[in-house]
N, C-alpha and C positions, 0 to 999 in steps of 0.2 A: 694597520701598520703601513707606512708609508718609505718603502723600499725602492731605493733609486740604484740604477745598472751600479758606483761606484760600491754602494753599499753589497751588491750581490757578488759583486767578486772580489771584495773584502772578504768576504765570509767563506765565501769559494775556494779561496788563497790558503786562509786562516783552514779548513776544514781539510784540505789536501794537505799541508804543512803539519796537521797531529799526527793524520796517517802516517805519513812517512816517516816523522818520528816516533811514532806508537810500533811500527815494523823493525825501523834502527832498534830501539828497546830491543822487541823480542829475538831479533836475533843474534844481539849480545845476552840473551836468555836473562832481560831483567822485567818483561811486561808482563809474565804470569808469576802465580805463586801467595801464597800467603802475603809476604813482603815484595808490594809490586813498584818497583820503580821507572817510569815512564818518564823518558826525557820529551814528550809533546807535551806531558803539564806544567811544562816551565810558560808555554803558551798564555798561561793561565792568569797572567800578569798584563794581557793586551789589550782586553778592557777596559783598563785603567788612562787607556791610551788614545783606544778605538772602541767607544762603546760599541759599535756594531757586530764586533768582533765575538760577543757573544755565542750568537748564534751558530758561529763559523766553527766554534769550538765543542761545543754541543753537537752539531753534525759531522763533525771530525772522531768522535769519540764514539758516537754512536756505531760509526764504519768501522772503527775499530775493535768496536767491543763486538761486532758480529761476529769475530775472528776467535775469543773468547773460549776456552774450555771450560768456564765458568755458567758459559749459559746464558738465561735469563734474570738472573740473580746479577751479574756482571753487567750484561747487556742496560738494565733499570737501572738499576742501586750505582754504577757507574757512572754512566751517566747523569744521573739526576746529580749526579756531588759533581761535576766539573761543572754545571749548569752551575747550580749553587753556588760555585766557589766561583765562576765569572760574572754574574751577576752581581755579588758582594763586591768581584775588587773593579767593575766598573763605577761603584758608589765611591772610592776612594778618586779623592783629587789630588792626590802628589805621587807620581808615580814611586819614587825613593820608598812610600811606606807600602808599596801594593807586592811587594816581594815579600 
């Protein structure tokens, strides 16, 4: 892979910007629970934009799921769906359909 400084703190940006809102979430008590609602996966959408963003998302989620009363079940399986779901909406080219 051929990662250039803008690309790493693209991701950097992107990857502190989940956090923060994955903390916003949980201290409106909406990031845990059966029904989890995180306002860092609107993120999710940046891809579509900044494919590099990816990754930034992925290591954003990952830091946040260490936080997790969920575990390693949260930690994986969490992870790997915002992987999944920014990889898919970086294949979208209009960003209007990537929401």
């Amino acid at each position: 892979m051929n990662f250039s400084t803008k690309k790493l703190v693209v991701s950097a940006v992107v990857a502190a910007l989940y956090v923060l809102l994955g903390l916003l979430s949980s201290a409106l008590g909406l990031a845990w629970g059966p029904v989890q609602i995180r306002l860092s996966e609107a993120l999710c959408v940046l891809p579509c934009i900044l494919p590099g963003s990816a990754l930034g998302l992925t290591i954003g989620c990952v830091i946040f799921n260490l936080l997790s009363p969920y575990g390693p079940v949260d930690l994986i399986c969490g992870s790997l769906a915002t992987l999944l779901a920014a990889l898919a909406t970086a294949k979208i080219k209009k960003p209007a359909l990537a929401w």
